[in-house]
C-alpha positions in Angstrom: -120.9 114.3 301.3 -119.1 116.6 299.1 -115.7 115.3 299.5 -116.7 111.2 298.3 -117.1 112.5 294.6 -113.9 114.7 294.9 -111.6 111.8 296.9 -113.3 108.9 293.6 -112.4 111.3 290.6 -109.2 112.2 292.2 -108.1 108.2 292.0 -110.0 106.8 288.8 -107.4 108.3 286.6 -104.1 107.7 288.4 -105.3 104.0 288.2 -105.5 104.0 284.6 -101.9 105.0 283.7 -100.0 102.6 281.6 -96.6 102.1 281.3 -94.8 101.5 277.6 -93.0 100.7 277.1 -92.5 98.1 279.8 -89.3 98.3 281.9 -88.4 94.9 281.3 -88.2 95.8 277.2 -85.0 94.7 275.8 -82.9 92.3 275.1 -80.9 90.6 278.5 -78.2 88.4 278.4 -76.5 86.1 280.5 -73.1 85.4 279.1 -71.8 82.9 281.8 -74.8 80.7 281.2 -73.7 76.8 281.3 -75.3 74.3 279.2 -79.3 73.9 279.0 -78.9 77.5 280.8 -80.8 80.7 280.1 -78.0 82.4 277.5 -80.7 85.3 276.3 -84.6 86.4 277.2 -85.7 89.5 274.5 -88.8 90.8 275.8 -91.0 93.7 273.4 -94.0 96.1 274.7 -96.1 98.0 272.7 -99.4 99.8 273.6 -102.5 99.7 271.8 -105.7 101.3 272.0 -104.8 101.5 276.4 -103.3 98.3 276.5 -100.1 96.6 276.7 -99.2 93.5 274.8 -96.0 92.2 275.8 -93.8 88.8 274.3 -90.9 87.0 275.5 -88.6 84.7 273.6 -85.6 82.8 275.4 -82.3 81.2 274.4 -80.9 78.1 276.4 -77.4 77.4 276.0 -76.8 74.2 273.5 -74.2 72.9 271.1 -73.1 73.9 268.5 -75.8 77.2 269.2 -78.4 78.2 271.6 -81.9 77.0 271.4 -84.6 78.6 271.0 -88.1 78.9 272.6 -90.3 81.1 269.8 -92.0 84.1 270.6 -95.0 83.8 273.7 -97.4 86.4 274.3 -96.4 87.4 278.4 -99.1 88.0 280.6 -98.9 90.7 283.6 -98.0 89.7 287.1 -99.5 91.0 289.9 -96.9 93.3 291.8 -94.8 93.7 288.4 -92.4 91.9 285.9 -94.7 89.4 283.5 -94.4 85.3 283.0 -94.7 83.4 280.2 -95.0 79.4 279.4 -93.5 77.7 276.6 -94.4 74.7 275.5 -91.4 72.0 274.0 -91.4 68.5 272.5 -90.4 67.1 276.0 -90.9 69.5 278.4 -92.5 73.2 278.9 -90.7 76.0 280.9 -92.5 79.0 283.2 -90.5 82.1 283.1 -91.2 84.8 285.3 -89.3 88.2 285.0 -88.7 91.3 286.7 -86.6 94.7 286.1 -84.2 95.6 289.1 -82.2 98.5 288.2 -79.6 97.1 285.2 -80.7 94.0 285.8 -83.3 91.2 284.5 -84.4 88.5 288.0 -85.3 85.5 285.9 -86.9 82.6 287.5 -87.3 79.5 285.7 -89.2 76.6 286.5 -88.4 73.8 284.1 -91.7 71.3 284.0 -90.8 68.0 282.4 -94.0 66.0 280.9 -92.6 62.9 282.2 -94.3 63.1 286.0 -91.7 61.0 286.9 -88.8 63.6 286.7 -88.9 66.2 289.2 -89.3 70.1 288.6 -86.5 72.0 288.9 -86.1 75.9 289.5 -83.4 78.3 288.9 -83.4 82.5 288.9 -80.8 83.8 286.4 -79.9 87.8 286.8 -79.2 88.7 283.1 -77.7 92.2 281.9 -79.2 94.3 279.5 -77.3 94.1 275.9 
């Protein structure tokens, strides 16, 4: 009986740490990236009254310059890293990310509104800047 309260108190508070900020923070690159390719994701953190709020904004490789998807709040994933969806004119993109040492795992599912073109998925490993 006396060790339940003990073993409850001891594990509320280790399950309440946060993290910030986040390790994926930063700006990652990907300087090899070929055409309608993932050239740049810059992610920020920032903690607020015990919570995180985290964005992502990417950069696809285009000509003359790189595209670019506007800032997205990022939602937590279970496990670690975050994802995002942005939304285009003709198609959206789900982007899920995930720290690994010196490196950024980004997988990319681009989602074309037109049901009749297929879904296609890539996973980019970007450096930090």
């Amino acid at each position: 009986m006396f060790l339940i309260p003990v073993l409850v108190g001891l594990a509320g508070p280790a399950g309440a740490q946060i993290y910030c900020p986040l390790p994926e923070d930063g700006v990652w690159v990907n300087p090899n990236a070929k055409p309608k390719e993932i050239t740049r994701i810059e992610i920020e953190s920032s903690c607020h009254d015990g919570r995180v709020d985290s964005r992502i904004r990417a950069f696809t490789s285009c000509i003359p310059r790189d595209c670019k998807w506007g800032w997205t709040r990022a939602e937590a994933r279970d496990g670690g890293g975050l994802q995002v969806a942005l939304l285009g004119f003709l198609s959206g993109k789900v982007i899920r990310v995930r720290r690994f040492g010196d490196i950024l795992d980004a997988q990319v599912v681009d989602i074309p509104y037109d049901r009749s073109l297929p879904r296609e998925e890539q996973t980019y490993n970007l450096r930090l800047k």
